[in-house]
N, C-alpha and C positions, 0 to 999 in steps of 0.2 A: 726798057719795057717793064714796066710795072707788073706784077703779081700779087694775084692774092692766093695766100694759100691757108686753105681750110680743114680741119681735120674733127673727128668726132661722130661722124656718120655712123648710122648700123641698124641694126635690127634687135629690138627689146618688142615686151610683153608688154601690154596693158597695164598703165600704171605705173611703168618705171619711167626711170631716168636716163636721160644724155645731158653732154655738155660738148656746144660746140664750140669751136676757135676759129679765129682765122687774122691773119699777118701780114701786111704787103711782106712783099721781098726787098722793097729799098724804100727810103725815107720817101713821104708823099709831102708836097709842098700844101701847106694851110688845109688839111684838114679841118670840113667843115661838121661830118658826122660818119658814124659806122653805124651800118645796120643790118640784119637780116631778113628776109625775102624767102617766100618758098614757091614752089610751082605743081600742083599736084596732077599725075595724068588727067589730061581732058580740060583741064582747068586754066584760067591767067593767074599769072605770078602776083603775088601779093606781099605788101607789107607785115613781116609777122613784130620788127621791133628795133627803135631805131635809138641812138645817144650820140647825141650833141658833144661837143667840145668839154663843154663847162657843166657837162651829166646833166643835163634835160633827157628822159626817158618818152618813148612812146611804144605804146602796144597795140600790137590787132587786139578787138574783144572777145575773139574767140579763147585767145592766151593768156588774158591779164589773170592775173592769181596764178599762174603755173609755172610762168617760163619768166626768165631773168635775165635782161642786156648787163653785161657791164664790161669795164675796160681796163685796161692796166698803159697807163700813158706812155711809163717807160720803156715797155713792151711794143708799145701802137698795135697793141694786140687787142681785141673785141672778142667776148665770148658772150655765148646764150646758154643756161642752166634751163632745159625743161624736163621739168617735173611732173608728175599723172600725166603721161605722155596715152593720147586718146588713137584710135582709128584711125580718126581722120586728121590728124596731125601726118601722118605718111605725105610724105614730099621729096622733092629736092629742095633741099636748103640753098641759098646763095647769099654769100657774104658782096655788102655793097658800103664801097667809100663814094661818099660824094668831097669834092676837093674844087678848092682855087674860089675865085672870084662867081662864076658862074658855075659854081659846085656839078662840075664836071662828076660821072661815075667812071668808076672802075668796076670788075665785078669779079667774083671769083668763077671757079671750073664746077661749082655746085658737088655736096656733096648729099649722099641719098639718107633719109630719116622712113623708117618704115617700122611702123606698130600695129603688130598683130600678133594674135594667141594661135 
């Protein structure tokens, strides 16, 4: 049984920064992208930012200029750097592999991002 585990959640102020991560727990067959997802009370889950194999990036517009996918291959580890971290950026984050032929998800246990003064 595959896992994703994610760490980096918490509670900052207006304007600062987090850095998220997240890992399967065992080797995932064909990897086709990792990406992040958030889900804020009341709301549907959204795309916040996703990389490809061969580092194609995608962003929500909400986040582009703030927040940063990148990945570390040897790792199979995916992190999100966000920066000027806003209000309404408060979510649950969830880390998502899509994998195989018919790019299957995995998904992680979601961790909590909340910004407020």
């Amino acid at each position: 049984q595959v896992q994703l585990v994610e760490s980096g959640g918490g509670l900052v102020q207006p304007g600062e920064s987090l850095r998220l991560s997240c890992a399967p727990s065992t080797n995932i067959f064909r990897i086709n992208s990792m990406g992040w997802y958030r889900q804020a009370s009341g709301k549907q889950r959204e795309l916040v930012a996703v990389i490809t194999t061969t580092g194609l990036t995608n962003y929500a517009d909400s986040v582009k200029g703030r927040f940063t996918i990148s990945k570390d291959n040897a790792k199979n580890t995916v992190y999100l750097q966000m920066n000027s971290l806003k209000p309404e950026d408060t979510a649950v984050y969830y880390c998502n592999v899509k994998w195989g032929v018919w790019s299957a998800n995995y998904w992680g246990q979601g961790t909590q991002v909340t910004v407020s003064s």
